[in-house]
C-alpha positions in Angstrom: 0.0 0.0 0.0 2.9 2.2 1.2 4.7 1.5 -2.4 1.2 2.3 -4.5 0.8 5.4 -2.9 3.8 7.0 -3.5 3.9 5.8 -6.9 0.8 8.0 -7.3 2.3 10.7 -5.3 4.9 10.8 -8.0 2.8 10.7 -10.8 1.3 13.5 -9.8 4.5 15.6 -8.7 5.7 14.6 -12.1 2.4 15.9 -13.6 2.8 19.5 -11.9 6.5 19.3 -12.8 5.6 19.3 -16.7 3.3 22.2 -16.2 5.9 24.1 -14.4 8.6 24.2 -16.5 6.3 24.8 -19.8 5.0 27.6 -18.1 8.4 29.1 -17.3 8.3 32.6 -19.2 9.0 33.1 -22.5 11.8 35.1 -23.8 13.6 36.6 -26.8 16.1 33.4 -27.7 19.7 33.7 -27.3 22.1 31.9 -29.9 25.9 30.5 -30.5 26.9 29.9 -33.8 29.7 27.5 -35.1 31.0 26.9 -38.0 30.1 23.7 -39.6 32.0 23.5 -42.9 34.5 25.6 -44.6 36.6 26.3 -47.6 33.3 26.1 -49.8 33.6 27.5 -53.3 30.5 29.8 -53.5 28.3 27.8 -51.4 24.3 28.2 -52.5 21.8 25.8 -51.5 21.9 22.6 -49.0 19.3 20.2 -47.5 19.8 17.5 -45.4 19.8 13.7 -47.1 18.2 10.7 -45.5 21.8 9.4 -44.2 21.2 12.4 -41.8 24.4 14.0 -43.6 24.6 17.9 -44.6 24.8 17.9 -48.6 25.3 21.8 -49.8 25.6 23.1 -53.8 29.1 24.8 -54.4 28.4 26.9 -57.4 32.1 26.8 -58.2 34.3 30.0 -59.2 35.9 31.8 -62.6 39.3 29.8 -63.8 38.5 30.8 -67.6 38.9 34.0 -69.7 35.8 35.2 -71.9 36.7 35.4 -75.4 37.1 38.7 -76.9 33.7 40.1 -77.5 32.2 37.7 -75.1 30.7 37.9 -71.8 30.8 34.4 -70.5 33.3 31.6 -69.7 32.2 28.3 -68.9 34.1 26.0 -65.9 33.5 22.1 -64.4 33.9 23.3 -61.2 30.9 23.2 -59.8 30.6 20.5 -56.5 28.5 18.9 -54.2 30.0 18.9 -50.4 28.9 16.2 -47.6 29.2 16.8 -44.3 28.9 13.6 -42.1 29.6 14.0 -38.4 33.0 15.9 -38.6 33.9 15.0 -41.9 33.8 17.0 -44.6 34.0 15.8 -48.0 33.5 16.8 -51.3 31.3 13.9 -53.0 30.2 15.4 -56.7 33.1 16.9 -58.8 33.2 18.5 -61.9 29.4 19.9 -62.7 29.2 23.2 -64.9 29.8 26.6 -63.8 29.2 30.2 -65.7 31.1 33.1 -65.5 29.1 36.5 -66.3 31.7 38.8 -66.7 29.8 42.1 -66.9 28.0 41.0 -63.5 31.4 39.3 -62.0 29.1 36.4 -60.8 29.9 32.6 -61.1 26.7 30.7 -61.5 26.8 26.8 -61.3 24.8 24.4 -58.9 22.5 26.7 -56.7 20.4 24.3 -54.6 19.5 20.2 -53.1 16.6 18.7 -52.1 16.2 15.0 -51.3 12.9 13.4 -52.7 10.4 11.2 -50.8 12.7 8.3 -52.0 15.6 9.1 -51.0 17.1 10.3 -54.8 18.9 13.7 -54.3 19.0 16.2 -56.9 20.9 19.4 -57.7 19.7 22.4 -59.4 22.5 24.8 -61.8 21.7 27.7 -62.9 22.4 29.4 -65.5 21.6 33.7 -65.7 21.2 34.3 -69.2 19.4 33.2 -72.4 19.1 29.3 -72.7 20.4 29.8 -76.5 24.4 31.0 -74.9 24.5 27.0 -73.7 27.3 25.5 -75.3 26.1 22.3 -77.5 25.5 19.4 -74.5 25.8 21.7 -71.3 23.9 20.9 -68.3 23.6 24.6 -67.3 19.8 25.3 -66.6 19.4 21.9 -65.7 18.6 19.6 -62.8 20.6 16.6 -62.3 20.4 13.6 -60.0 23.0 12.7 -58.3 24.6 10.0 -55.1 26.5 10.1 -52.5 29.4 8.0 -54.5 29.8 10.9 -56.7 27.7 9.8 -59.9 25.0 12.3 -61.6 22.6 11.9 -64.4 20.5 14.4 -66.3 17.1 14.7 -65.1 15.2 17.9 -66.4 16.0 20.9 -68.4 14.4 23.6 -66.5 16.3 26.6 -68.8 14.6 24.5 -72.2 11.1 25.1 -70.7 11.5 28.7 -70.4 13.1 28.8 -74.4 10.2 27.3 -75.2 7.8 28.7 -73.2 8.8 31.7 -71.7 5.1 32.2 -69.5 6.2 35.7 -67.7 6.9 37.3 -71.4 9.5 39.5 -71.7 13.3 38.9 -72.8 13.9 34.9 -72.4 16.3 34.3 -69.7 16.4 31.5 -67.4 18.2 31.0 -63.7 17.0 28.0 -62.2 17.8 28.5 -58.4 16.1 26.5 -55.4 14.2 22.9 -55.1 11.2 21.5 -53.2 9.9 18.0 -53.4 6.2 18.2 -53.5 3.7 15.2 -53.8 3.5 16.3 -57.5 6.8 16.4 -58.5 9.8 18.3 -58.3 9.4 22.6 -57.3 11.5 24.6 -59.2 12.0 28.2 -58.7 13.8 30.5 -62.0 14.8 33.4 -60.8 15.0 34.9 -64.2 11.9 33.5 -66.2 10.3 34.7 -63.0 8.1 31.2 -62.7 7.9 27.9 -60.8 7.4 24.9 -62.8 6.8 21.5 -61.6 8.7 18.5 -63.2 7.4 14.8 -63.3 9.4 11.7 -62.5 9.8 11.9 -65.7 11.6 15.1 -66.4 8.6 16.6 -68.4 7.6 19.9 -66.6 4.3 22.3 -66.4 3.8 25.6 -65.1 2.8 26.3 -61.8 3.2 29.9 -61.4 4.4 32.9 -63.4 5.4 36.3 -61.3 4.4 39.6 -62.5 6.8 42.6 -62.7 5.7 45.7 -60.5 6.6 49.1 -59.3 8.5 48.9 -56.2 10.5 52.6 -55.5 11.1 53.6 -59.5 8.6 55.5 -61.6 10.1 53.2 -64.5 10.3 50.3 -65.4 8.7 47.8 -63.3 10.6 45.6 -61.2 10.8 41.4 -62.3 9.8 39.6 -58.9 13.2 37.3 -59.3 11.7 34.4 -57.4 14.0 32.5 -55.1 13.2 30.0 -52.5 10.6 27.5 -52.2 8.9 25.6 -49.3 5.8 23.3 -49.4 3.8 23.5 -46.4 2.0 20.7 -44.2 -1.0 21.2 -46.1 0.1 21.0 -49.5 0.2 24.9 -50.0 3.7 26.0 -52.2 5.3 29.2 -50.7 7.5 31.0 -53.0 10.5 33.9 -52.1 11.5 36.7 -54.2 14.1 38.8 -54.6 13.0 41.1 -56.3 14.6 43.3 -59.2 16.8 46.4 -59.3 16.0 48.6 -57.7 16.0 46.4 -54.6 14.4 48.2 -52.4 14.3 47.4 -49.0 10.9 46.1 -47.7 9.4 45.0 -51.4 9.8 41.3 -51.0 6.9 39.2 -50.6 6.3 35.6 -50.3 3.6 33.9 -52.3 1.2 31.3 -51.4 -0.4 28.9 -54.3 -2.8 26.9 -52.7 -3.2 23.3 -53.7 -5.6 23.5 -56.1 -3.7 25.3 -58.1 -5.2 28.8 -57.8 -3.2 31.9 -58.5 -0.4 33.0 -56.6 -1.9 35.3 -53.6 0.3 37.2 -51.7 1.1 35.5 -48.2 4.1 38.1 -46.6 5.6 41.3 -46.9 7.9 43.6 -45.8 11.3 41.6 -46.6 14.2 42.1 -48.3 16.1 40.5 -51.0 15.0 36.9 -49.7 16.9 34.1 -51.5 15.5 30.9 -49.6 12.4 29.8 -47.2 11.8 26.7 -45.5 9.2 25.4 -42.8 10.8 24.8 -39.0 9.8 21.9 -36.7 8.1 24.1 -35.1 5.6 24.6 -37.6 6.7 28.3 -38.7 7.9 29.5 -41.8 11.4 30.9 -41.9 12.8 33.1 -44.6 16.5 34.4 -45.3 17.5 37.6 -46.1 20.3 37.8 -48.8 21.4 42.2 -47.3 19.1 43.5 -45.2 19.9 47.0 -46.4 19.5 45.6 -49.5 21.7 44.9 -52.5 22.8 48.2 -53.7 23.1 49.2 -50.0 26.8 49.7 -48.5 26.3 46.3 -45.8 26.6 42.9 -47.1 25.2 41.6 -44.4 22.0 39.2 -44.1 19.5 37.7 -41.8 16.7 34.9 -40.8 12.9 36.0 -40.2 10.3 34.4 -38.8 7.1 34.9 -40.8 4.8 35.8 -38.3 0.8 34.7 -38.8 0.2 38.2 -40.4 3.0 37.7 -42.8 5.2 40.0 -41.3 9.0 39.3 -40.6 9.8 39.2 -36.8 13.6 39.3 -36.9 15.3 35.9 -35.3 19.0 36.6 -36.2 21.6 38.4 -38.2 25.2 38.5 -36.5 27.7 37.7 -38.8 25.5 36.4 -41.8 27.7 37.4 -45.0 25.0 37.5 -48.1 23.9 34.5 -47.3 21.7 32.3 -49.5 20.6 28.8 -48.6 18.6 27.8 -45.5 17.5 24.7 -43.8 17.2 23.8 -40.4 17.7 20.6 -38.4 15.2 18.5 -36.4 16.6 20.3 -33.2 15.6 23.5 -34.3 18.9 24.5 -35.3 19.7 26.9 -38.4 22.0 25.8 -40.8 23.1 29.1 -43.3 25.3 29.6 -46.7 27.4 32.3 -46.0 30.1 34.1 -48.3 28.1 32.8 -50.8 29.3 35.5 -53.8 33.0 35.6 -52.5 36.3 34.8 -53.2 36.6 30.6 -53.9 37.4 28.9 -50.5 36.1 31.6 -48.3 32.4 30.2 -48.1 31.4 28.4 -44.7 27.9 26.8 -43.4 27.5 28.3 -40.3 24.7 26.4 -37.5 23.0 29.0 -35.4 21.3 27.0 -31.8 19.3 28.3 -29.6 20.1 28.6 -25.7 18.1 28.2 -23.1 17.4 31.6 -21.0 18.8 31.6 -17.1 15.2 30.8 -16.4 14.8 27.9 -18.8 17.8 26.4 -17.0 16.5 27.1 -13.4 13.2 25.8 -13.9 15.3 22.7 -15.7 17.5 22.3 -12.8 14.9 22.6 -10.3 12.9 19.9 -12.4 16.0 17.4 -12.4 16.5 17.6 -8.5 12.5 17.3 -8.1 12.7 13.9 -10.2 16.3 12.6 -8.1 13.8 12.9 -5.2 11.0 10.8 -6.4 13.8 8.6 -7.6 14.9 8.4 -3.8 11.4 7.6 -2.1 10.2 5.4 -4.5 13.0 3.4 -4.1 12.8 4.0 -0.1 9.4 3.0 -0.1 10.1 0.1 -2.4 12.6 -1.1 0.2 10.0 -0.6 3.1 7.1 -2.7 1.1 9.5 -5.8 0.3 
């Protein structure tokens, strides 16, 4: 009797105990960062792959001279890096790389994403007019690839806007971020200004097409310059832009596109030069600012938002975040950011941004653990006195 009764005592002690350190007050989070990988050539996207290992898109850097008269130079020197525990390994050598040299900008593999199946793709971009490819490149495309350093073709996303081209306008195509949806593969083209959706069998379909707009110039409109690209829990596609010159900070938005296919609507506002969203495990959406003052702004630095339920960015952190560009964020709750992602080759990182738990998180967690080493004690006290 003695033994059942204080097993109920501490099922109920245990009971308050939950309550009392959930209740503990909330407060503004405090973070440490460390720096996860280094030495990255122009790191872009990165998603986590089903081996639990960080996989992040190296877009590569310039080792060729345009010809005269010409503004581009194509490299191989594109890569896929792994990072598995605290190894760090480049697994995917040699994919294509662009070299804009009235923009000084290296284009080449911009983003990952891991399907249902386990299959990992890469997206490259591209920045210019599909018809610049050289004969057999796989710039615009989106390739598959495995962790023992093999890719295939799968889709050319740049081909659909030659053919296409759904925004109007100039043709120009920069494919740039991924999501696995139920219907195929999400991908964003930053310079079509669209999202198309491509079947397991490479053959894609519009989903969305951006229109241009007045955001700070009289003339002419801005291109929305869509970026990153989330699916939600209920099936809804989110959609990041950047936005076009003149960048003005405040004009991004983030679209929602429900999943019946409706037209975009406009789900956030108030950002700035967003280049990737993704959902937390926390249920919120998160979106990453490429410069918070904005492109043409003297800063280079950038920063993650929460997008609050009124679609409103509530800032969450932005110390040290060198025009970043890809996003994604561990099961902990942990950030994991692309940073010196337009730089000088071997200077990008991935940097991990954790939460800490305030002083009174760690009281009411300390108080907790010596509350459960006492019901530890008399239960086994009172176990003794039963037998």
């Amino acid at each position: 009797m003695r033994f059942e009764f204080c097993a109920r005592a501490s099922a109920l002690v245990l009971s308050g105990l939950t309550v009392l350190v959930a209740s503990a007050p909330a407060a503004a989070a405090t973070y440490i960062t460390s720096v996860v990988a280094t030495g990255l050539n122009n790191p872009r996207g990165l998603a986590f792959g089903p081996d639990g290992a960080l996989y992040i898109a190296e877009a590569g850097f310039n080792d060729a001279v345009p010809a005269p008269g010409d503004t581009f130079a194509y490299s191989m020197n594109g890569s896929i890096t792994q990072v598995m525990g605290s190894m760090q390994t480049r697994i995917v050598t040699g994919l294509p790389t662009i070299y804009n040299s009235l923009m000084d900008d290296v284009t080449g593999p911009q983003d990952i994403v891991f399907s249902s199946n386990g299959t990992g793709y890469v997206v490259v971009g591209l920045g210019a007019d599909p018809a610049i490819r050289p004969a057999g490149s796989l710039l615009g495309h989106v390739l598959s690839f495995t962790p023992d350093g093999s890719y295939a073709d799968f889709a050319d996303v740049s081909a659909f806007e030659a053919m296409n081209n759904p925004a109007g306008g100039p043709v120009d195509s920069n494919p740039y971020h991924l999501a696995a949806s139920s219907g195929g593969l999400l991908v964003t083209d930053a310079g079509a200004n669209t999202v198309t959706s491509f079947s397991a069998t490479g053959d894609g379909s519009l989903v969305a097409a951006f229109p241009s707009r007045f955001i700070g110039q009289p003339a002419p409109a801005s291109d929305s310059v869509p970026t990153g690209v989330t699916v939600g829990p209920d099936g809804t596609i989110y959609v990041a832009e950047l936005t076009g010159f003149p960048f003005t900070p405040g004009a991004a938005q983030i679209y929602s596109i429900a999943p019946d296919g409706s037209a975009p609507s406009v789900f956030g506002t108030g950002f700035t030069n967003l280049t990737d969203i993704t959902f937390g495990p926390d249920g919120n959406l998160y979106a990453l600012s490429y410069d918070l003052d904005s492109i043409l702004g003297p800063e280079v630095g950038g920063g993650i938002f929460r997008v609050s339920s009124s679609g409103l960015p509530e800032s969450v952190f932005s110390t040290g975040l060198v025009n970043p560009t890809g996003l994604t964020i561990g099961d902990d709750g942990s950030f994991y950011v692309t940073t010196w992602s337009a730089g000088v080759p071997g200077s990008g990182q991935v940097v991990k941004i954790s939460a800490v738990p305030e002083p009174a998180t760690w009281a009411m967690m300390l108080l907790g653990f010596g509350m459960l080493g006492q019901i530890a004690r008399r239960s086994r006290r009172s176990t003794q006195l039963a037998s």
